[in-house]
Residue, then its C-alpha position, 0 to 999 in steps of 0.5 A: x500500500x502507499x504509506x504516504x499520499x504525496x508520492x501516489x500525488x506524484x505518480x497521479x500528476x507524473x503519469x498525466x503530465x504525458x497526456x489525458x488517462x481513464x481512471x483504469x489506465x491510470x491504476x494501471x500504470x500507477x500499480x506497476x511503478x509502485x510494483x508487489x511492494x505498494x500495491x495501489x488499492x482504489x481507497x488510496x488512488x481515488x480519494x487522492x484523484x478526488x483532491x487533485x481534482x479538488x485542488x484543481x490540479x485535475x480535470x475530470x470528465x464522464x465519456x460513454x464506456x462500454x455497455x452504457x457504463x460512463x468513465x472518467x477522463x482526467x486530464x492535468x491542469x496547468x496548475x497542476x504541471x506546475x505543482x508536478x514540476x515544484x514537487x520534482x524540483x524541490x522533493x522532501x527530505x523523506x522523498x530523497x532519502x527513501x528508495x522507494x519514493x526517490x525511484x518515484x521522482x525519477x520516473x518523471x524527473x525528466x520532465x523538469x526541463x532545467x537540467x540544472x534543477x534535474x542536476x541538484x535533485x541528484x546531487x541532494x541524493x548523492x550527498x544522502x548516499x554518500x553519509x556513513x549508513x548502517x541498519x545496526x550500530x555499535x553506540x554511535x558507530x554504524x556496522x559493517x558487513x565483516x563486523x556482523x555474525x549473524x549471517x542474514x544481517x550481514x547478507x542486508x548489509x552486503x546487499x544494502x552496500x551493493x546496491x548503495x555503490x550502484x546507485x551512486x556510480x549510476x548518480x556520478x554518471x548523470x552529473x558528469x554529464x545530463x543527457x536530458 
C-alpha cells in the first residue's frame, strides 16, 4: 500500500503530465511503478484523484464506456504541471532519502526541463548516499558487513552496500554529464 499520499500525488500528476488517462489506465500504470511492494488499492488512488481534482490540479470528465457504463477522463491542469514540476524540483527530505519514493521522482524527473534543477535533485541524493549508513550500530558507530555474525544481517548489509555503490556510480554518471 502507499504509506504516504504525496508520492501516489506524484505518480497521479507524473503519469498525466504525458497526456489525458481513464481512471483504469491510470491504476494501471500507477500499480506497476509502485510494483508487489505498494500495491495501489482504489481507497488510496481515488480519494487522492478526488483532491487533485479538488485542488484543481485535475480535470475530470464522464465519456460513454462500454455497455452504457460512463468513465472518467482526467486530464492535468496547468496548475497542476506546475505543482508536478515544484514537487520534482524541490522533493522532501523523506522523498530523497527513501528508495522507494526517490525511484518515484525519477520516473518523471525528466520532465523538469532545467537540467540544472534535474542536476541538484541528484546531487541532494548523492550527498544522502554518500553519509556513513548502517541498519545496526555499535553506540554511535554504524556496522559493517565483516563486523556482523549473524549471517542474514550481514547478507542486508552486503546487499544494502551493493546496491548503495550502484546507485551512486549510476548518480556520478548523470552529473558528469545530463543527457536530458
Amino acid at each position: 500500500m502507499w504509506h504516504d499520499s504525496s508520492v501516489l500525488e506524484l505518480a497521479i500528476l507524473g503519469f498525466l503530465a504525458e497526456g489525458p488517462l481513464h481512471g483504469y489506465e491510470l491504476r494501471r500504470k500507477v500499480a506497476a511503478l509502485s510494483g508487489h511492494a505498494r500495491p495501489v488499492s482504489d481507497g488510496s488512488l481515488y480519494p487522492a484523484i478526488n483532491r487533485l481534482v479538488k485542488a484543481s490540479l485535475l480535470d475530470r470528465r464522464d465519456e460513454p464506456g462500454a455497455a452504457a457504463a460512463r468513465r472518467q477522463t482526467l486530464t492535468l491542469t496547468a496548475a497542476g504541471r506546475d505543482e508536478l514540476l515544484r514537487r520534482l524540483r524541490e522533493p522532501a527530505e523523506h522523498d530523497i532519502t527513501d528508495g522507494s519514493r526517490f525511484f518515484t521522482i525519477l520516473a518523471f524527473l525528466s520532465l523538469l526541463p532545467d537540467p540544472g534543477e534535474r542536476a541538484a535533485v541528484l546531487r541532494r541524493r548523492l550527498a544522502f548516499l554518500e553519509q556513513p549508513a548502517s541498519f545496526f550500530h555499535d553506540g554511535d558507530r554504524p556496522l559493517r558487513a565483516a563486523d556482523m555474525s549473524d549471517p542474514y544481517q550481514r547478507g542486508m548489509l552486503v546487499i544494502a552496500r551493493a546496491t548503495s555503490r550502484a546507485e551512486r556510480a549510476w548518480l556520478h554518471e548523470m552529473l558528469d554529464g545530463d543527457p536530458a
